[in-house]
C-alpha positions as CSV (number, residue, x, y, z in Angstrom):
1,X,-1.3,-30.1,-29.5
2,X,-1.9,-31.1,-25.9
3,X,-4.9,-29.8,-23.6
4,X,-4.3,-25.9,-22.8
5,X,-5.5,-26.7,-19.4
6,X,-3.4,-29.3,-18.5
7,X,0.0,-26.7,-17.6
8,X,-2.2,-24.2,-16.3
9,X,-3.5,-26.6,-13.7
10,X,0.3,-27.9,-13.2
11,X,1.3,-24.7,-12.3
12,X,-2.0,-24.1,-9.9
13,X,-0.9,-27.4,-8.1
14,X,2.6,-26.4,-7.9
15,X,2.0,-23.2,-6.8
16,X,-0.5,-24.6,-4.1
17,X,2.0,-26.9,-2.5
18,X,4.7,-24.3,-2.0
19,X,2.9,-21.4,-0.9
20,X,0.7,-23.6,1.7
21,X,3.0,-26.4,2.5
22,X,1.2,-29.0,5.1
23,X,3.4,-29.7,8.0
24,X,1.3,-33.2,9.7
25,X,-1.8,-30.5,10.5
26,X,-0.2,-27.9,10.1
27,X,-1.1,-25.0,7.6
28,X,1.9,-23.1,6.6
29,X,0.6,-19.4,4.4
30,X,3.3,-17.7,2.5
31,X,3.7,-14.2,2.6
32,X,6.0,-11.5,0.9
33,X,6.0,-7.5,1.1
34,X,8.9,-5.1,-0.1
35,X,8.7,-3.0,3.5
36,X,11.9,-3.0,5.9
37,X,11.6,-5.8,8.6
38,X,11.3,-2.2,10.8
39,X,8.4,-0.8,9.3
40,X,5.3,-0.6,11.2
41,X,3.5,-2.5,8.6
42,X,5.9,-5.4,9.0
43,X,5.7,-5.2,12.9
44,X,1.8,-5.9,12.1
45,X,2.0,-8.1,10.1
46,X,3.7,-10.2,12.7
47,X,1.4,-9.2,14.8
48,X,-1.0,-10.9,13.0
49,X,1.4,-13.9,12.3
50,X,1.3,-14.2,16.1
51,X,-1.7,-14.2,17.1
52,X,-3.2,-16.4,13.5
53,X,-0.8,-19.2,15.5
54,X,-2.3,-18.5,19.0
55,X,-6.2,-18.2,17.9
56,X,-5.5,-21.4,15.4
57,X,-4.1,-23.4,18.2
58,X,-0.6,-23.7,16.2
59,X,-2.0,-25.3,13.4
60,X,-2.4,-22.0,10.8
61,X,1.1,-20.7,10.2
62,X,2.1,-17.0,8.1
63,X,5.9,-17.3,7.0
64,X,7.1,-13.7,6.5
65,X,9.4,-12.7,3.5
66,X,10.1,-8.6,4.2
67,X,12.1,-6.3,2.2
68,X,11.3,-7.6,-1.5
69,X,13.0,-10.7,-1.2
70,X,10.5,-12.3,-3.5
71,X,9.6,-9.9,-6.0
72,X,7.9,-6.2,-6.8
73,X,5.1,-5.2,-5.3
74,X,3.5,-6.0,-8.9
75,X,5.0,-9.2,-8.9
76,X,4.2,-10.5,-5.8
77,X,0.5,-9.3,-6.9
78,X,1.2,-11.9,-9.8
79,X,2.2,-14.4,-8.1
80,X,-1.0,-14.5,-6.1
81,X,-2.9,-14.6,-9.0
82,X,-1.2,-18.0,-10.1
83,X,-1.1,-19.3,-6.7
84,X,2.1,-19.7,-6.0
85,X,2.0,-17.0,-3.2
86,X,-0.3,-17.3,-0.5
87,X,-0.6,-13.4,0.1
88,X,1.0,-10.1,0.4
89,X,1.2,-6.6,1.5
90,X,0.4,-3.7,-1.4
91,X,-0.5,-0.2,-1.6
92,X,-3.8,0.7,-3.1
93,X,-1.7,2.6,-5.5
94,X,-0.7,-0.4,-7.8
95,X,-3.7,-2.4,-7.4
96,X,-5.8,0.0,-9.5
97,X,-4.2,-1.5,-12.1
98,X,-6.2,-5.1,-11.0
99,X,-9.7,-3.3,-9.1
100,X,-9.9,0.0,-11.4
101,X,-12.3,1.5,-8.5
102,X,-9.4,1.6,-6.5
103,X,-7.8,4.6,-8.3
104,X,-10.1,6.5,-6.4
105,X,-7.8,6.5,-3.1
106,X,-5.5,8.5,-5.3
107,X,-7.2,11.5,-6.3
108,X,-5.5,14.2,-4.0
109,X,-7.0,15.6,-1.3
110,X,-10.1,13.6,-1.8
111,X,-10.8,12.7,2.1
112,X,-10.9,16.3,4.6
113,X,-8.8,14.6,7.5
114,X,-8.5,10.7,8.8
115,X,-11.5,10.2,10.3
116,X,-13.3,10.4,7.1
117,X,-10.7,8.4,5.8
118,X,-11.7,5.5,7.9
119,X,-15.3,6.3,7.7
120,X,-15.4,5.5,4.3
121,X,-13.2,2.4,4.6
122,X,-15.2,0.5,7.4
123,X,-18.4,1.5,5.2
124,X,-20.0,-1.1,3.6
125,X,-19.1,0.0,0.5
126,X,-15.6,-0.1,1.7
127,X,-15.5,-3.4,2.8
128,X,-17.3,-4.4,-0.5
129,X,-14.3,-2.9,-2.0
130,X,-11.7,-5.1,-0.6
131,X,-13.5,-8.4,-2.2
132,X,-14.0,-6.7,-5.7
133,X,-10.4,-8.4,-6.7
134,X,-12.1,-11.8,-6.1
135,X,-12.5,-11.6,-9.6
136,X,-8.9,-11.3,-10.3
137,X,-7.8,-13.7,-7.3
138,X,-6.5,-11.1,-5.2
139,X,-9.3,-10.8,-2.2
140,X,-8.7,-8.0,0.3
141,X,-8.3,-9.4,4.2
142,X,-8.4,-5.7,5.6
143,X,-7.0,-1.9,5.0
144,X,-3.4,-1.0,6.8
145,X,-3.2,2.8,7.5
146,X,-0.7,4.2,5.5
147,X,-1.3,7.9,6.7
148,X,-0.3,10.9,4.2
149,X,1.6,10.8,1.5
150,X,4.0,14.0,1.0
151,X,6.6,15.3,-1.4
152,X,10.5,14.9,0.1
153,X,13.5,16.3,-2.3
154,X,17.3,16.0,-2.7
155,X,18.1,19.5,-2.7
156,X,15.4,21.1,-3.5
157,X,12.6,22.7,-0.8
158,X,9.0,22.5,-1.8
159,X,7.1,25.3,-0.6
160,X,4.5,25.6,-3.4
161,X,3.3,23.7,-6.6
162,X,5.5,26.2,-8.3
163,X,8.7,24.5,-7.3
164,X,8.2,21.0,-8.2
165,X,8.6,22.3,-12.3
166,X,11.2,20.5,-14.0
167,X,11.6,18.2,-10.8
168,X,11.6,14.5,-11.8
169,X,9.5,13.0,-8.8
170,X,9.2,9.1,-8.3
171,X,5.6,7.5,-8.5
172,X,4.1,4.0,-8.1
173,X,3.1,2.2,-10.8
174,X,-0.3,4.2,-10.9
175,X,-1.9,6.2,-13.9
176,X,-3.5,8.3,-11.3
177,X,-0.3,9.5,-9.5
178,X,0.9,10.2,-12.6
179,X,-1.7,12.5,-13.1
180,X,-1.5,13.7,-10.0
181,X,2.5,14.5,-10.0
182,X,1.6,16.2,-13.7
183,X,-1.1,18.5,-12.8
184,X,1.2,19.6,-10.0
185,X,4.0,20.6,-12.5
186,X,6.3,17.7,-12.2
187,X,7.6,15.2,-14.4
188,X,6.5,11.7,-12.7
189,X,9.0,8.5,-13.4
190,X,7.4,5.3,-12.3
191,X,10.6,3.4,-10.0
192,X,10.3,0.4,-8.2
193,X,10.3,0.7,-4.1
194,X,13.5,-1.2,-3.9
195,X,15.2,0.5,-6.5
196,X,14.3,4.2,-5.2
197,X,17.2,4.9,-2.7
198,X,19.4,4.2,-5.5
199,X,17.8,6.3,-8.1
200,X,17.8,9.4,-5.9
201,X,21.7,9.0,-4.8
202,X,22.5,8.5,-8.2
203,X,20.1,11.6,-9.5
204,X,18.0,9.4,-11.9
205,X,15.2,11.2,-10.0
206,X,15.2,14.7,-7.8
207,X,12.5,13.3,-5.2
208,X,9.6,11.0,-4.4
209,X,6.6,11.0,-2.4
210,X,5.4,8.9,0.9
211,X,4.3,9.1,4.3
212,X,7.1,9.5,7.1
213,X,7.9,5.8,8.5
214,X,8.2,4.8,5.0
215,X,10.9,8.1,3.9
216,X,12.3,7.1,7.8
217,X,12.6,3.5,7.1
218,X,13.9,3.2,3.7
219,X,17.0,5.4,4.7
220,X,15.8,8.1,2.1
221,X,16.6,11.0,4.5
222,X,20.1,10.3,4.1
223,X,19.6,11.8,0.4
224,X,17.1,13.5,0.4
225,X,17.1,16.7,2.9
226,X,13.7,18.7,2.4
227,X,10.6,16.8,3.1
228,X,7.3,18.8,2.5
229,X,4.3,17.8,4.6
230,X,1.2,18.9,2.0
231,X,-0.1,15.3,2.4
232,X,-1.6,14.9,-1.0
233,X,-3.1,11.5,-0.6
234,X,-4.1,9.3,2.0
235,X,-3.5,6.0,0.1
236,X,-4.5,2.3,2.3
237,X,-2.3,-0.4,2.3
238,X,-4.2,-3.6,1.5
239,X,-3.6,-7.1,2.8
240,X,-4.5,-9.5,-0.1
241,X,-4.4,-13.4,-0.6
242,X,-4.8,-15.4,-3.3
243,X,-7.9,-16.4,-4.1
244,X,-7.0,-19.9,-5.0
245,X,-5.4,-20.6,-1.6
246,X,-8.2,-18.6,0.3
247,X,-10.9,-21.0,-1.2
248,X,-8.6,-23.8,-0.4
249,X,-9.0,-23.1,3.6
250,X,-11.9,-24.7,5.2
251,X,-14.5,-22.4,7.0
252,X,-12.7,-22.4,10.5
253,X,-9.6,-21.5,8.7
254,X,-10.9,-18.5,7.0
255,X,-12.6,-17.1,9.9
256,X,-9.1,-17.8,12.4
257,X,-7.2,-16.0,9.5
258,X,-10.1,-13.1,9.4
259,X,-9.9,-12.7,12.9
260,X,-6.0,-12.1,13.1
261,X,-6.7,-9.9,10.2
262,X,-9.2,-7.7,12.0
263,X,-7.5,-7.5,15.1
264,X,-4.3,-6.9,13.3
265,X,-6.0,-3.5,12.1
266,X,-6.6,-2.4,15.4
267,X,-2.7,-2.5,16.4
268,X,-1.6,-1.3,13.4
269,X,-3.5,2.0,13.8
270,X,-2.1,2.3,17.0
271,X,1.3,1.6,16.7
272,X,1.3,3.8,12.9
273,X,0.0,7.3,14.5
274,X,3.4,6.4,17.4
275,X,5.9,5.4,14.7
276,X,4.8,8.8,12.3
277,X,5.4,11.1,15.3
278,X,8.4,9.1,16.1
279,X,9.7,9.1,12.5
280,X,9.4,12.6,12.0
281,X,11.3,13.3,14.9
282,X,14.5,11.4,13.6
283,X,14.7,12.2,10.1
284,X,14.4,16.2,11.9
285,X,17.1,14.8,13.9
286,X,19.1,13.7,10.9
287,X,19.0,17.1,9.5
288,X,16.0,17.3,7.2
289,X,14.3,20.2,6.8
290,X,10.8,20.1,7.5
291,X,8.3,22.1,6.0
292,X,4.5,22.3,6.4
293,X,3.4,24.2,3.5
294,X,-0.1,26.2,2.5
295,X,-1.8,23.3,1.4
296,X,-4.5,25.1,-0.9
297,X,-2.7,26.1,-3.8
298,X,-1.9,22.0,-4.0
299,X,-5.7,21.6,-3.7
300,X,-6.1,24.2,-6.0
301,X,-3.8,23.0,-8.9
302,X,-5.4,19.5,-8.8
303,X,-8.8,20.1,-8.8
304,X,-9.3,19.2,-12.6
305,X,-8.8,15.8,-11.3
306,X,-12.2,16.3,-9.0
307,X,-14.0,17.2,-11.6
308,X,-13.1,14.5,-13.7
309,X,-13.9,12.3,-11.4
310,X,-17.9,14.0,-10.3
311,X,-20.6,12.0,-11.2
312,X,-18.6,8.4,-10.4
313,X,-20.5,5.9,-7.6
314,X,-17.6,5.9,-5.3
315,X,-16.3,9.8,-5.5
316,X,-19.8,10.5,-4.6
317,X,-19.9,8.0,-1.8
318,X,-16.8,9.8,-0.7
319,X,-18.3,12.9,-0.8
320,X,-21.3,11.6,1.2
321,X,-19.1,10.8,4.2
322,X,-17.5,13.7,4.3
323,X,-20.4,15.8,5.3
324,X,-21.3,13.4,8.3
């Protein structure tokens, strides 16, 4: 038999080479998401593409692969882990899978409004948070807003928890959505982002859940014609790079790709709150019907899930914030 070791580290080198090909001094970073070149998140990240190239002097370079071109969300996440992708865009959703502290971003309802939302994100703890899949070779550059998540339907309105019963409602590949969607009454089928607009034209499932530039952006207003503001969860979207190629940048390199990072936060935040307003707008436009609900009989029906979760080191840290 030969050394176990020896195609691991084959792959590690291959992987390596293509995901930060050297151009003379050049340091070319890989990256792939599964969001519309029209997203906001997108439009950040080439934001931060932009200004990684200006603050490096042209020699760090972020090559952009939108839309899924390269894989699932999960399997992008994979290929970090090997290497072979220098980083990506997920929601916090999927990674609990990876950093099972994550799943907390998915209880419902667990933050009162946004700005305790981003107070607990820019806490220490928070920040600790974003390095705890070091361990798994997915390190967290910085939190994306992602704003609310809410329920939109095909033909169904949504005016209570009492009318999502017997409605099969699309989830990301998260045990705590799953929950979620099941304490509400529905009946949650895990479907891949690029798959979705498909499975709702087609009826494999009566509705999903997001915030409103993703349900603008991913053309799922033209199906779907009822889109119920309860904002169940406000899940981050995480930047992440492989380990492997982030130890593989010298200390000037980190701290020109941290930089873009950090300042790509600050423009993101901006420009989500403008595209949100502006998305909602449109799909109203389009003919969707809008409707902002009585949110407490959704709190109401999912806090089992709150309880279940009392007593943990991060709920409680949650919980902490929330009274400043």
């Amino acid at each position: 038999m030969g050394k176990p070791w020896t195609t691991i580290t084959a792959l590690l080198l291959v992987g390596l080479m293509s995901a930060c090909a050297r151009d003379a001094d050049v340091r070319t970073l890989k990256m792939a998401h599964s969001l519309d070149h029209t997203h906001p998140v997108h439009q950040a990240i080439v934001f931060m593409s932009e200004r990684l190239d200006e603050i490096s002097g042209g020699t760090m370079k972020i090559d952009i692969y939108p839309g899924g071109q390269l894989g699932s969300e999960r399997e992008l996440m994979e290929l970090l882990q090997i290497g072979s992708l220098a980083m990506t865009k997920v929601s916090s959703s999927p990674m609990e899978g990876f950093v099972p502290a994550m799943k907390v971003f998915n209880i419902p309802y667990v933050f009162r409004d946004n700005d305790h939302f981003w107070r607990v994100l820019n806490s220490d703890q928070g920040k600790q948070l974003l390095l705890a899949g070091d361990a798994v070779n997915l390190r967290g550059l910085g939190y994306f807003d992602a704003g609310s998540r809410s329920f939109y339907n095909v033909d169904t309105p949504v005016n209570t928890p009492d009318d999502l019963a017997g409605q099969k409602i699309r989830v990301q590949q998260s045990q705590t959505a799953l929950k979620m969607v099941q304490a509400l009454g529905g009946s949650p089928t895990p479907i891949s982002w690029g798959e979705l607009y498909t499975a709702l034209s087609q009826g494999v499932v009566d509705g999903a859940e997001n915030n409103p530039p993703s349900f603008y952006t991913s053309k799922h207003f033209e199906v779907c014609k009822y889109y119920t503001l309860n904002e169940h969860t406000s899940v981050p979207d995480i930047v992440l790079i492989s380990s492997y190629i982030w130890n593989s940048l010298n200390a000037q390199q980190q701290q020109w790709l941290q930089q873009a990072m950090d300042e790509a936060v600050v423009y993101q935040r901006k420009l989500w709150a403008e595209k949100t307003e502006e998305a909602l707008v449109a799909v109203e436009a389009a003919g969707v019907t809008i409707i902002r609900p009585d949110k407490a009989p959704f709190m109401e029906k999912v806090q089992p899930m709150h309880d279940s979760y009392k007593g943990t080191e991060l709920y409680e840290l949650i919980q902490t914030f929330k009274s400043m």
